[in-house]
Steps between C-alpha positions, in 0.01 A plus 500: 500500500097568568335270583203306309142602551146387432491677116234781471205476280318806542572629149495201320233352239324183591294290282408169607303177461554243739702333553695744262617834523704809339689763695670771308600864469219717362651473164445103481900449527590235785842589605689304788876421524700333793608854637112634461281244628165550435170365531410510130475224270216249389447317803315114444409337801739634757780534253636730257506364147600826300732771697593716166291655249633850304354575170688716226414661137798543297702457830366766678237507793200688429377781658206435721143620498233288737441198622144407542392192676174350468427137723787236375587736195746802493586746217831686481534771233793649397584729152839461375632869371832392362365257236413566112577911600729640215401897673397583816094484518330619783253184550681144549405312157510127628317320829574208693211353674611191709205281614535278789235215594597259798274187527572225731782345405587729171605833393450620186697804379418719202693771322308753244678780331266709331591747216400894396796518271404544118705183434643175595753478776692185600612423915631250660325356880701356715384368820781357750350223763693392782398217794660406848221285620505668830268409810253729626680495843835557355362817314313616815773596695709594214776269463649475165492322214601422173350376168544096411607423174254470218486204321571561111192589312372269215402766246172692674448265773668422812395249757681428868442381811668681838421497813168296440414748292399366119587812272400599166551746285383641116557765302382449123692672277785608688848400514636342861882639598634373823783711674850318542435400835173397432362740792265673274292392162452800274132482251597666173275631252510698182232740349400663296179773637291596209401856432219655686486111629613256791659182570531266787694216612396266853696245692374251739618385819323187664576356855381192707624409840543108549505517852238767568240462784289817353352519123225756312164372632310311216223702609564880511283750679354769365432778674479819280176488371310436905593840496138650418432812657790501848744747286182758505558646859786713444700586105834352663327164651424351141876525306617358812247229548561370137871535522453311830370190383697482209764454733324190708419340159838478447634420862250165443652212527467113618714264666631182254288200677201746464509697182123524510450713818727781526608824751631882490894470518619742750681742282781602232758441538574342825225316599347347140352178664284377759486666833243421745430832658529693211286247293220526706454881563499529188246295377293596856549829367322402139206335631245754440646514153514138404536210775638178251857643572419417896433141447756421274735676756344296756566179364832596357612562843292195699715276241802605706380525861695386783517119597784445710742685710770629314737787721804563157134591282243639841287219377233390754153307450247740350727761449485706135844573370621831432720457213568250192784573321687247183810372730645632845460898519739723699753798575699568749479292783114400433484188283153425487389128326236517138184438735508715778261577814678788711140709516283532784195645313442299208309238679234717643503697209414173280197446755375837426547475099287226544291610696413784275522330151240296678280796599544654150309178329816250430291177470461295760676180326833684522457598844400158651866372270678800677369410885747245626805762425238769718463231773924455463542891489291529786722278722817638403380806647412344837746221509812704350481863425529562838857396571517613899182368606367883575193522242630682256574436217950581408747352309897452633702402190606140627771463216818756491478557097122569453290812575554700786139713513220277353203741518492687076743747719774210468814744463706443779478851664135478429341502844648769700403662826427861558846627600602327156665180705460144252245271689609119542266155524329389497256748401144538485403766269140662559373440119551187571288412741238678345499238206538256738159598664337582164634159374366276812157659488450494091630115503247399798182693289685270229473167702189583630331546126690165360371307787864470642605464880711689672320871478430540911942494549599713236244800620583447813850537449450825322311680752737416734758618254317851483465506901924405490570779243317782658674445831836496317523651230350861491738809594440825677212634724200644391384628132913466428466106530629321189629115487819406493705397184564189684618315826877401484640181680516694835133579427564824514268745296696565198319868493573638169229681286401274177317448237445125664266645716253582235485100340321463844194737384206271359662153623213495753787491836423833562166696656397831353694708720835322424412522109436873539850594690654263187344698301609822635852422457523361196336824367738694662833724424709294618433157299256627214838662246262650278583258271405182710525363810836479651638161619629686830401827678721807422508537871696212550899489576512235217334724228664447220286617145712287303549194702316191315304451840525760733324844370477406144176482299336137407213580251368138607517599859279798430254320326494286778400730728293664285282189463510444874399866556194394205391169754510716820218731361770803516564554161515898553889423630555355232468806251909611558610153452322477177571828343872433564509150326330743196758779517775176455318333234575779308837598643646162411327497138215224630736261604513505855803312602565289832597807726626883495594741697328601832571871430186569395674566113488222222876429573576121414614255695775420264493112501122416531326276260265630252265374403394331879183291494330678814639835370292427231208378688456792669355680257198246505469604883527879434208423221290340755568752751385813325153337402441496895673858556 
């Protein structure tokens, strides 16, 4: 019997508005069954709330045309040959278009069959629902499941409650047929479509989650129309630019105890929530397009910084979590509990958010509310992200059932050494310290400017940390020097090729010289694809182009380096980088998902979410790049 696996989603439709979202074939069908899982359904806070949808005329299917999608709206459209025919034409007489439109919370469905036949023609629609109420982390590693009964309709409305999950559902004018078993609820309607006319019908589902911890923010961004002139530079910049941030409008989102403020959910369909890491790069990577989205993610996350010491959740004093998720979260052996803080960067990576909202003009009130989590964040760094006492910053997963690799490489064969062998903790991963240095210097020109203590310690520690990592961490002799991907718990160079190495450009660790043999590599054969930067060096023993961490391509990881390459003043290295991420906007229709192939072809990484938040946001980097190139 073969064995479950995470379900692919590479050819599937997404529309979304969190917290909701709709997965489905490209014909708008949702089909799953216990001996198919898949990952399609409408998904409501972490759980699946619809896991059947087919739609027949005269029960048949009809044949299908296009599907459009435009933001939270989608547009299937079918003709259906075999109806009101009495001789074989050569053009198909009648048209279904089915609309979709996902808002948070709802779906609304409708049906329109238009006619060129001289005369009247009656059909029947039926559309057959079915729901198994199925957790996201059931789904993601493909275990089965099976729709729960539906409760017997009252006429054209139906209201339940499963799995903290309120339900509702209308349909006016049609006629509600449960199966036998009650598996499946079957919408009926009969029509008649006038001559050289059309008719439509429209049902209604509505959700709510009693027990969510994540909501639609109560006050959206938008993001579209700060577009001005960025799409300009080059014809395939502005489709994908606009299709972009129609994508972070939707991933928007707040937290229940702070509906006001709000934050970029990570991605569909994993990862629709708060993240830490994720969160912030992609609202760092907004900030020359709009910098409210920092603050709010800011506070959002200060709400939910460390305060105690905590080893089943990673929780220490300062520390920003890495995950919140509705109730415990897990596969496999890894159970991980709803707030999480298994990351080593997301604390630094908060300092330099703020840092640069700050910078960027956020006013001076919100700082000042924001500088007792920098003063906390600070610490942590000092007093706990440096769990062997060797002044660097690494992470050792101190509970069995959470997160191996804690760096945004967090798959377990993530950090590998050259010959391909799997490093082990604690590590100390190079990026890392050079948001750790960043982080210490931006949050003493911080304390310094609000009249705070504390600045002389926190420089000092990072110039020390920059004297540490050049003694340490760089490989090689000569013009063929590069730094390591990490130190392992020997403190052994793990001496891989990365893409890590290029976060370090622009962080301020590094002198010229450093920043210019970054740069050379980066720009190179062996990590630049063609079509972005690969995650590891097609040199390497542990090359693999498919891999989710180890040769694969992370738009967001491009655009970081691109932006780093922007800061260092070497922008000219940048040119591959950016042309790839161009060539894939188009290859993967504007929609650049979490990963692909390192092959240097737009091959899809079969299970990677799309859309991704800092996917996304990379095309406002790209747009800022190209008006320095």
């Amino acid at each position: 019997m073969p064995q479950p696996h995470q379900p692919f989603l590479h050819d599937l439709i997404t529309v979304l508005a969190a917290p909701t979202q709709l997965l489905s074939q490209r014909t708008g069908e949702i089909a799953t069954s216990a001996d198919r899982p898949t990952v399609q359904g409408v998904i409501h806070a972490d759980v699946r709330v619809l896991s059947g949808l087919t739609v027949k005329v005269n029960g048949e299917s009809a044949e299908h045309l296009a599907t459009l999608s435009d933001g939270n709206r989608v547009q299937f459209t079918f003709v259906l040959p075999n109806i009101g025919v009495d001789v074989v034409a050569a053009d198909p007489q009648l048209r279904l278009d089915w609309f979709r439109l996902v808002e948070p919370g709802q779906l609304i469905e409708t049906l329109m069959i238009s006619s060129q036949l001289p005369r009247a023609v009656e059909v029947d629609i039926d559309v057959e629902l079915s729901a198994d109420f199925a957790r996201l982390e059931l789904i993601k590693v493909g275990q089965p499941t099976n729709p729960k009964p539906i409760p017997v309709p009252a006429e054209d409305q139906l209201a339940w409650v499963e799995e903290d999950i309120a339900v509702s559902l209308a349909a006016e004018g049609a006629t509600f047929q449960p199966s036998e078993d009650r598996s499946r609820l079957i919408l009926q309607w009969h029509l008649a479509v006038p001559a050289h006319g059309e008719v439509s019908v429209q049902w209604q589902l509505n959700m709510r989650d009693t027990r969510s911890v994540v909501m639609a923010s109560t006050s959206p961004v938008r993001l579209t129309n700060l577009i001005g002139a960025s799409g300009r530079a080059d014809h395939r910049l502005g489709p994908w630019l606009i299709r972009s941030l129609e994508d972070l409008e939707a991933l928007w989102m707040a937290t229940r105890d702070a509906p006001q403020d709000g934050f970029f959910a990570a991605g569909a369909p994993w990862y629709l929530t708060l993240f830490g890491r994720d969160s912030i790069w992609t609202a760092r990577m907004l900030l020359p397009l709009d910098r409210e989205p920092a603050g709010r993610t800011l506070r959002t996350l200060a709400r939910r910084q460390g305060t105690r010491v905590n080893i089943a959740a990673a929780e220490e004093p300062g520390k920003i979590l890495h995950e919140q998720r509705r109730e415990t979260y897990g596969f496999g052996t890894m159970s991980l509990p709803p707030l999480y803080y298994g990351t080593i960067d997301a604390t630094p990576l908060w300092i330099c958010l703020l840092h640069d909202a700050w910078r960027a003009g956020m006013p001076s009130a919100e700082v000042s509310e924001l500088l007792p989590g920098l003063e906390q964040a600070l610490v942590w760094m000092l007093d706990y992200g440096d769990a062997d006492g060797d002044g660097f910053l690494e992470y050792q997963g101190a509970s069995d059932r959470g997160l191996i690799n804690q760096g945004w490489k967090d798959s377990a064969d993530g950090i590998r050494f050259r010959d391909g062998r799997i490093a082990s903790g604690p590590i100390a991963l190079c990026e890392v310290q050079g948001y750790a240095y960043e982080a210490a210097m931006a949050g003493a020109t911080m304390l310094e400017a609000f009249g705070r203590s504390g600045a002389d310690r926190f420089r000092l520690w990072a110039n020390d940390l920059a004297t540490r990592f050049r003694s340490r961490f760089w490989c090689g002799q000569g013009d063929s020097r590069y730094p390591a991907l990490a130190l392992d718990g020997e403190k052994e160079q793990v001496d891989s090729l990365s893409s890590n190495i290029g976060h370090l450009l622009g962080t301020g660790m590094l002198n010229a010289e450093e920043e210019l043999l970054i740069a050379r590599r980066v720009a190179s054969p062996a990590l630049d694809s063609g079509l972005g930067l690969r995650t590891a060096a097609a040199s390497d023993a542990g090359y693999a182009p498919l891999s989710y961490h180890c040769g694969s391509v992370w738009p967001h990881d491009t655009a970081v380096v691109i932006a780093g390459l922007v800061r260092a003043g070497l922008a000219d290295y940048a040119a591959g980088l950016i042309e790839g991420l161009l060539r894939a906007s188009v290859a993967f229709e504007q929609r650049l998902p979490e990963l692909w192939s390192g092959e240097g072809r737009p091959v899809p990484y079969p299970a990677a979410c799309r859309p991704q938040a800092w996917s996304a946001a990379s095309a406002v980097v790209v747009a800022r790049a190209l008006e320095v190139l």
